[in-house]
SEMARRO-442193 format. One record per residue (C-alpha): x, y, z; residue number from 1. Coordinates in steps of 0.1 Angstrom, whole numbers. Layout:
// residues N
+-------+-------+-------+------+
!    c1 !    c2 !    c3 ! resi !
+-------+-------+-------+------+
!     X !     Y !     Z !  NUM !
...
+-------+-------+-------+------+
//
This chain:
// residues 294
+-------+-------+-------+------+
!    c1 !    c2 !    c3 ! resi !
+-------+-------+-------+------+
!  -104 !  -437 !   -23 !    1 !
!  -121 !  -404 !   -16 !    2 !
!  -151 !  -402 !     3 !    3 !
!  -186 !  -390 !    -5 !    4 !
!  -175 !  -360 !    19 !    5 !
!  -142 !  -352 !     7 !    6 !
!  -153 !  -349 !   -28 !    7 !
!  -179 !  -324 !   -19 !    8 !
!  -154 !  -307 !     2 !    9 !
!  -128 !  -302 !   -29 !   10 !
!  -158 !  -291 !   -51 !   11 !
!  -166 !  -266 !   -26 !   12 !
!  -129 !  -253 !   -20 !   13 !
!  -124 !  -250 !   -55 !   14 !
!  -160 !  -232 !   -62 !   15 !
!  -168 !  -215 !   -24 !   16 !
!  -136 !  -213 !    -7 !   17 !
!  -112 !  -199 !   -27 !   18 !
!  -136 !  -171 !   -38 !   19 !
!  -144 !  -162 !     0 !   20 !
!  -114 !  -165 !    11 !   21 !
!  -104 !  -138 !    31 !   22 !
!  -141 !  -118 !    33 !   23 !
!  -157 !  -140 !    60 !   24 !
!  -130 !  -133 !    87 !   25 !
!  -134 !   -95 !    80 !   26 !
!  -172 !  -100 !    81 !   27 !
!  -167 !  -107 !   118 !   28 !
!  -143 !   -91 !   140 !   29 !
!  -153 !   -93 !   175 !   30 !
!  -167 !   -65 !   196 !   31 !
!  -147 !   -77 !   224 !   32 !
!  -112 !   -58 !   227 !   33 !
!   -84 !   -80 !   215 !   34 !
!   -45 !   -78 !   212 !   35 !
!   -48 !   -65 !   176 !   36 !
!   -22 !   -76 !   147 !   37 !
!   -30 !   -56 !   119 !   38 !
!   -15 !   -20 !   118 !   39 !
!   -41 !     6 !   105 !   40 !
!   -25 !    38 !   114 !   41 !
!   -17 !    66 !   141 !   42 !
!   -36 !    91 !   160 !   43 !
!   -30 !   115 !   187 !   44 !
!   -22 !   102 !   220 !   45 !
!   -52 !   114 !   245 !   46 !
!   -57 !   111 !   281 !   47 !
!   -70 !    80 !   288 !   48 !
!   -51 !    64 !   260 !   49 !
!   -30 !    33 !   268 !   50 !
!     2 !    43 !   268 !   51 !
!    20 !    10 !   259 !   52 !
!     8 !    16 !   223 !   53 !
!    26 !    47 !   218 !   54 !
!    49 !    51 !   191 !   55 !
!    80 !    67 !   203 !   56 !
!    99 !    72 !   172 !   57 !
!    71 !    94 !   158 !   58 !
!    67 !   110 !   192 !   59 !
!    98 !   120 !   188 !   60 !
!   101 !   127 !   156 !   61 !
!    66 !   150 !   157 !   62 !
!    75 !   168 !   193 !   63 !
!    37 !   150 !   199 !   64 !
!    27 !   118 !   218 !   65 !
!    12 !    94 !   188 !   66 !
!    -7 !    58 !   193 !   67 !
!    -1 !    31 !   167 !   68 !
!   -39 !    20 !   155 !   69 !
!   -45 !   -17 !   148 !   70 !
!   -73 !   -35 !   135 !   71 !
!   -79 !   -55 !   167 !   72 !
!   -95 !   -93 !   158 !   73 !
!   -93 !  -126 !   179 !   74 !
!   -98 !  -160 !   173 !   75 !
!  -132 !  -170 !   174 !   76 !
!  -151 !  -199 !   186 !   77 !
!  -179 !  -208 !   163 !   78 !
!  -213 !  -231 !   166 !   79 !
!  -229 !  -244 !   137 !   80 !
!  -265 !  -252 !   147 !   81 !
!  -275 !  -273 !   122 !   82 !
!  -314 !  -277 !   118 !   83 !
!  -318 !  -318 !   109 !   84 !
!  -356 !  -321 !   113 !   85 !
!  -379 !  -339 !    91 !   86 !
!  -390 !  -303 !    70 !   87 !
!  -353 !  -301 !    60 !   88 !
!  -358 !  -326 !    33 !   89 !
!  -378 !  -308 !    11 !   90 !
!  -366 !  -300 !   -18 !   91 !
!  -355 !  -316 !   -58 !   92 !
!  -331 !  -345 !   -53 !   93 !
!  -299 !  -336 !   -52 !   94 !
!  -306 !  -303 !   -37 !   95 !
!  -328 !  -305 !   -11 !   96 !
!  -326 !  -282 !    21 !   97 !
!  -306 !  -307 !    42 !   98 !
!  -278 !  -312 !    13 !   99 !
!  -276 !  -274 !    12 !  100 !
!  -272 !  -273 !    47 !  101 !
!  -243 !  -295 !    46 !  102 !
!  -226 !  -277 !    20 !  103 !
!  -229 !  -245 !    36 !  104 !
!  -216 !  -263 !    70 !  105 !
!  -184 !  -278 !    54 !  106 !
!  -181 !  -243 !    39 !  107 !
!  -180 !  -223 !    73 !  108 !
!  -163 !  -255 !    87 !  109 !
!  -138 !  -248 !    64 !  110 !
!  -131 !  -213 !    59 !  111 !
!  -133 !  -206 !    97 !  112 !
!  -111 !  -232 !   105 !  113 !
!   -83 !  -217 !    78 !  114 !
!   -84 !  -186 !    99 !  115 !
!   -75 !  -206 !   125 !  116 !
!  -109 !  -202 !   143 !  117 !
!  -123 !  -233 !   160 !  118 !
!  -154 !  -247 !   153 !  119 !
!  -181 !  -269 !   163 !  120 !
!  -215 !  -281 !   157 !  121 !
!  -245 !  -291 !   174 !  122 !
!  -264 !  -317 !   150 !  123 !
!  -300 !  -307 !   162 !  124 !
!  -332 !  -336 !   152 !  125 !
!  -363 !  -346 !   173 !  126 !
!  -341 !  -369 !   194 !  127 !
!  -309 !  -362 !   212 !  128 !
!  -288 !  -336 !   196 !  129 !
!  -252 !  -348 !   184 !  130 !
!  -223 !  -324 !   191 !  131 !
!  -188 !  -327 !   173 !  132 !
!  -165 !  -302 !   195 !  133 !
!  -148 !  -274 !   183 !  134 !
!  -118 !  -278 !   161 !  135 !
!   -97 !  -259 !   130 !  136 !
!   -87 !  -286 !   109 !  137 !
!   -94 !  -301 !    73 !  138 !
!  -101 !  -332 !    89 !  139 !
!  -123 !  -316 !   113 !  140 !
!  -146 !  -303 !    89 !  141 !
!  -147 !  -337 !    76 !  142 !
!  -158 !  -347 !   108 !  143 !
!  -188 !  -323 !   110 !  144 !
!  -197 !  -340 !    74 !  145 !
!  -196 !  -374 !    82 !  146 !
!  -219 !  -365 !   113 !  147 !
!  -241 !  -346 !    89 !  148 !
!  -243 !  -381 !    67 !  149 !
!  -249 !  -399 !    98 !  150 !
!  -280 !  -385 !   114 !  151 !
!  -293 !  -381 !    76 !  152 !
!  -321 !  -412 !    78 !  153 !
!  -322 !  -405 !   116 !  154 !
!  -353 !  -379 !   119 !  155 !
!  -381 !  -385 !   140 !  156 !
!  -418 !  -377 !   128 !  157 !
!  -426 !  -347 !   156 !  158 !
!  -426 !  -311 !   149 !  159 !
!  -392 !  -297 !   154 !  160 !
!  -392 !  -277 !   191 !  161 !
!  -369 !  -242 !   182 !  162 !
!  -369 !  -231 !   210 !  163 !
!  -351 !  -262 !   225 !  164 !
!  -328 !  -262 !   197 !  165 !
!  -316 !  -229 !   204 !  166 !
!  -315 !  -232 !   240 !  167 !
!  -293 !  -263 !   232 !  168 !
!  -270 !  -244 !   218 !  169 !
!  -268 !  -217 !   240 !  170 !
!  -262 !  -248 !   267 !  171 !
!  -233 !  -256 !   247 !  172 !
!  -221 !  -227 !   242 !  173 !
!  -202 !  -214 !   275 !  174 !
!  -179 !  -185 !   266 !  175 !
!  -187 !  -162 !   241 !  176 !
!  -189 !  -170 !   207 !  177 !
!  -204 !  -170 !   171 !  178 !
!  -229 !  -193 !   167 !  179 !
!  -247 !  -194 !   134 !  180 !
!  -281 !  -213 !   130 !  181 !
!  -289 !  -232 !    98 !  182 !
!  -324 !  -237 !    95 !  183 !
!  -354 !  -235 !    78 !  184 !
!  -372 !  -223 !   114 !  185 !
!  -402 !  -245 !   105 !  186 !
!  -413 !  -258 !   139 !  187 !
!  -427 !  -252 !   177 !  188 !
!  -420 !  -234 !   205 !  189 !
!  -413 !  -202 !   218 !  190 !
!  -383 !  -198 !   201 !  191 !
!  -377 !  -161 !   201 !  192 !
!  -375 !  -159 !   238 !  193 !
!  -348 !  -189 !   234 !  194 !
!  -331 !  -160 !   204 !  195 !
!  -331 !  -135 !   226 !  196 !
!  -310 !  -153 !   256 !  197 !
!  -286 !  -169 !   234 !  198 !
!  -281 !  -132 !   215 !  199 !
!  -278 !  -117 !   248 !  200 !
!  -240 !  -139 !   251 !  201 !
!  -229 !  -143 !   221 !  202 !
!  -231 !  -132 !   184 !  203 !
!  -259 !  -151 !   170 !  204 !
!  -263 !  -151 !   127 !  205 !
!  -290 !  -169 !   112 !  206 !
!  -289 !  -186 !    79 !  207 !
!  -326 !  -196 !    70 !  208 !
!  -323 !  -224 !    39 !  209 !
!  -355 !  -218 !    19 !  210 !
!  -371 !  -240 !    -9 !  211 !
!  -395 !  -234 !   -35 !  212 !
!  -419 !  -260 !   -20 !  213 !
!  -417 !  -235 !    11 !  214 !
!  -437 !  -208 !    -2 !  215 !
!  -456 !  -217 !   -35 !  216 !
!  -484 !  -244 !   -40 !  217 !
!  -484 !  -258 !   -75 !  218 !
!  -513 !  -254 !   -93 !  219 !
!  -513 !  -293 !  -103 !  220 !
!  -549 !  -298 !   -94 !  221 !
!  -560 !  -326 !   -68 !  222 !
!  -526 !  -336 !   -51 !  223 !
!  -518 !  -348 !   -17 !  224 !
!  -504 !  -324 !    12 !  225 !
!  -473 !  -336 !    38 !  226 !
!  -463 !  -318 !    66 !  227 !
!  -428 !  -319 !    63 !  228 !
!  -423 !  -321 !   106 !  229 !
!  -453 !  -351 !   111 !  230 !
!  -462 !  -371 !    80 !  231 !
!  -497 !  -355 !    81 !  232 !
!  -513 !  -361 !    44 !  233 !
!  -546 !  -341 !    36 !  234 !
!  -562 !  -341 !    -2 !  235 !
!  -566 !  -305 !   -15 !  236 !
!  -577 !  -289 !   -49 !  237 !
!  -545 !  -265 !   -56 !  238 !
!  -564 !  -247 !   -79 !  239 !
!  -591 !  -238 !   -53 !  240 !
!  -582 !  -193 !   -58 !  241 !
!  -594 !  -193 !   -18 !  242 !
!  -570 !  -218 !    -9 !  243 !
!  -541 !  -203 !   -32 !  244 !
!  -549 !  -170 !   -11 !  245 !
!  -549 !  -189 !    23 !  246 !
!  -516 !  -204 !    15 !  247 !
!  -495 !  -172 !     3 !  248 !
!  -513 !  -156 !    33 !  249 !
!  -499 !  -183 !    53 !  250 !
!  -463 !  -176 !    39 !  251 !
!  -465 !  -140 !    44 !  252 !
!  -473 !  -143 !    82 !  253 !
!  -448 !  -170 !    86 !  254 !
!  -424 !  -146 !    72 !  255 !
!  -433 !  -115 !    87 !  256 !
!  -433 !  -130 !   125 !  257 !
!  -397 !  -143 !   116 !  258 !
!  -387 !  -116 !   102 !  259 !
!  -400 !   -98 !   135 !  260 !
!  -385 !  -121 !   161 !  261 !
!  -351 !  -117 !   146 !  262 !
!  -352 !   -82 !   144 !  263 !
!  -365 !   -81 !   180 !  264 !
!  -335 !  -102 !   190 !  265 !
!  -307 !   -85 !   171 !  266 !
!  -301 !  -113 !   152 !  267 !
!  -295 !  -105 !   111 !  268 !
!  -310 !  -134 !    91 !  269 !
!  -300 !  -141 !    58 !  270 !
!  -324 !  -163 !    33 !  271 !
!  -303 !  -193 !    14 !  272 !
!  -327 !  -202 !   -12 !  273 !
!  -318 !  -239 !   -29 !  274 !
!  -322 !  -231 !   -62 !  275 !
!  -293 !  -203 !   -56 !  276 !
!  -254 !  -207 !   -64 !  277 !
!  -237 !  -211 !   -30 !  278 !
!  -210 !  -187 !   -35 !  279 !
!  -233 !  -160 !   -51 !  280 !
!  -254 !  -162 !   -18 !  281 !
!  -225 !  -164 !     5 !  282 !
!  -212 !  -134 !    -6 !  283 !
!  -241 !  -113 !    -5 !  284 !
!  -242 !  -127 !    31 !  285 !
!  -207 !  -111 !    40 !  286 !
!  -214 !   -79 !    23 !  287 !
!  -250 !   -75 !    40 !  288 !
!  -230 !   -83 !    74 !  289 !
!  -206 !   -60 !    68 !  290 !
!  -226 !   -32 !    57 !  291 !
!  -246 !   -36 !    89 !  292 !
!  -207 !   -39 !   111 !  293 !
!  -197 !    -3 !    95 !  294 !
+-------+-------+-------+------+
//
């Protein structure tokens, strides 16, 4: 009988996968020289040029030293951070932050791993982080999942530390690679100093999962507050026009000091909000990166 997991995982290859497939690769091609596989063309040979890719039959053919061109990729290793903190919950049921997260993990699990990319993920919580090392398989991604499903009642009531997280994964992380963050970024720390080190070796892409209860307070009249990270309950009147101010003010600066740290660090961000069709979403993801790669 199929798991929980594998279901999902069909759903999504039928739905994501298949639509994607192809576009994510191209979305990012290394800025580190490779061997190249792809021919894209020929150019004049110039000094400096290495001559092992010239084409000698056109050479000849011309009277003119000409290079073969090739669209030069690698195989990449890729780190999922996954963001498991208490705030990740939030959310309807049945599509809350956290399962969002895990669809989008299976989905980069996946359609890396097809490309025969390895990947691995760093399962980050208030406690100790749980890491499932990189591989390319179905039943790897699988394996990310059932980790995901694991640590799901496992959260601890402090504010999430993102600056540890990150520094975790740039710990893990020991040769160059692609490590993409799935978080909401609620939390403590100094985390853009923590951005800017693990950016400095590797390609860093941040997928920030967003919910409705993120950034608007219902106007519902008396109704209890939780902080998401500590359990903290407070009474308010959600009608109050100086708290409704407070709040969106509150939003806006939380978004404009991410918005700044990122841009500080390099690092592109891309807003998944829950309410959103994966694919549609995904795919504005790949275009945005590879309007900024051209």
């Amino acid at each position: 009988m199929a798991t929980t997991s594998e279901k999902l995982l069909l759903r999504l290859e039928w739905k994501v996968v298949r639509r994607l497939d192809g576009r994510l690769q191209g979305a990012h091609r290394t800025a580190h020289r490779g061997s190249g596989i792809d021919f894209t063309g020929l150019r004049t040979y110039s000094d400096g040029d290495d001559a092992r890719h010239i084409d000698w039959n056109v050479t000849a053919r011309l009277d003119e030293p000409h290079l073969r061109l090739f669209t030069e990729d690698r195989e990449l290793t890729v780190w999922l951070v996954l963001d498991r903190s208490a705030s990740m919950t939030a959310g309807r049921p049945g599509r809350g932050k956290h399962e969002v997260l895990a669809e989008l993990a299976l989905v980069l699990a996946r359609m890396f791993g097809r490309g025969g990319n390895r990947v691995g993920a760093l399962l980050y919580d208030t406690g100790a982080p749980r890491v499932v090392p990189p591989g390319t398989t179905r039943r790897h991604a699988l394996r990310i999942a059932a980790e995901l499903e694991r640590t799901a009642a496992a959260r601890g009531g402090a504010t999430t530390d993102l600056a540890e997280m990150l520094d975790a994964a740039g710990r893990l992380a020991r040769r160059r690679a692609l490590v993409v963050v799935l978080s909401d970024f609620i939390g403590d720390g100094d985390w853009e100093r923590s951005l800017q080190r693990l950016a400095r070796r590797h390609e860093v892409v941040a997928l920030r999962i967003v919910d409705t209860a993120d950034d608007v307070l219902p106007e519902a009249g008396l109704i209890v507050v939780e902080d998401a990270e500590t359990g903290e309950q407070l009474v308010v009147d959600s009608t109050d026009p100086l708290l409704q101010v407070r709040f969106r003010a509150a939003v806006d600066a939380r978004d404009a000091r991410l918005s700044a740290g990122m841009r500080r660090a390099g690092v592109p961000v891309h807003r998944i909000d829950t309410d959103r069709d994966l694919a549609e979403a995904l795919v504005e993801v790949v275009a945005r990166t590879q309007d900024r790669s051209a």
